[in-house]
N, C-alpha and C positions, 0 to 999 in steps of 0.2 A: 708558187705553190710548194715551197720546201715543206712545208710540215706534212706532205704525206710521205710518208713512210712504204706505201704497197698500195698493190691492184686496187684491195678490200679498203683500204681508205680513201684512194678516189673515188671509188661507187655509193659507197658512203658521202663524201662529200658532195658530189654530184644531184643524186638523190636529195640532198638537204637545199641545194640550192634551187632545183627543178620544179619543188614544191611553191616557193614562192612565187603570187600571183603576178607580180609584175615581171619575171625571172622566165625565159624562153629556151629552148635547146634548138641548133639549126642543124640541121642533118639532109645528108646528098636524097638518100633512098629508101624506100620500106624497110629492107633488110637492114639496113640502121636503126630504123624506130624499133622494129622487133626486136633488135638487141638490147633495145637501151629500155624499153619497155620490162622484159625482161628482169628487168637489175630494179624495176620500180621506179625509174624515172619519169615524171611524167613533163607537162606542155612543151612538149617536140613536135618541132614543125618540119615537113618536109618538104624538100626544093625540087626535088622531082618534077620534071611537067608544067613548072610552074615558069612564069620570067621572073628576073631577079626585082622587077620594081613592084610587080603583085604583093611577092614575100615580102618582099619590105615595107611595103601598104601595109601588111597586116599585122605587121611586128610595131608599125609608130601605132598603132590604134590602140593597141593593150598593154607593150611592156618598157618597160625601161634598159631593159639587161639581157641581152642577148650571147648563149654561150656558144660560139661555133667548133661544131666537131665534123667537119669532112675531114673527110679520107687522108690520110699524109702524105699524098704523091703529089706528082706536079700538076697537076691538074686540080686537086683539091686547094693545094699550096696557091693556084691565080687566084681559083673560085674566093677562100678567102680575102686576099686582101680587096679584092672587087667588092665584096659586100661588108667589110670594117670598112671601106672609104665610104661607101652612100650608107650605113647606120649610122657613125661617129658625124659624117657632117648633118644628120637631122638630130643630134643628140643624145643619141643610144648607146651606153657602156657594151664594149664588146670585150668579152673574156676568152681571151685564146689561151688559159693557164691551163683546161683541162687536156686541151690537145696537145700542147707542148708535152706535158707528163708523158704522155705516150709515146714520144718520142723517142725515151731515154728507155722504153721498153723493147722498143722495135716492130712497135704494132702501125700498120700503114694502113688497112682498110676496120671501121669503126664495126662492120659487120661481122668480123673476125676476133673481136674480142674475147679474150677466155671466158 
């Protein structure tokens, strides 16, 4: 994701992608979806409460493209690659570009985004 430039063009970009009906957001907690809601992204799904093969029942039944944005600690760091291994083996692009981005910000919890 080199061509953004700042915050404002990832939310922007994110936003553009979130619209698309086959196009998903995974996120840990409410207080994520508020954030991300927020900024006007919309079909985010939340993992909360839920097991990880539900969520992903409900992700092969509508989308193709699943963006995951947990948390950047280690704990979000397993939860990811746990759920790119069982999306990718049923066929679902997972884009981990948007979280990486934030990496290079030094943002670790998605709820605390400016």
């Amino acid at each position: 994701m080199s061509e953004l430039q700042s915050f404002e063009d990832w939310k922007e970009k994110l936003r553009e992608e979130s619209i698309k009906s086959d196009v998903c957001v995974l996120v840990e907690g409410i207080n994520d979806l508020r954030k991300l809601s927020n900024y006007g992204i919309q079909n985010i799904i939340v993992l909360k409460g839920q097991r990880f093969y539900d969520v992903a029942e409900k992700i092969l039944e509508k989308y193709n493209k699943v963006i995951i944005l947990f948390d950047l600690d280690k704990h979000g760091n397993k939860m990811v690659q746990q759920f790119k291994k069982i999306l990718e083996n049923e066929g679902i692009e997972v884009d981990l570009s948007f979280r990486e981005f934030l990496k290079g910000l030094n943002i670790e919890e998605i709820e605390n985004l400016p």
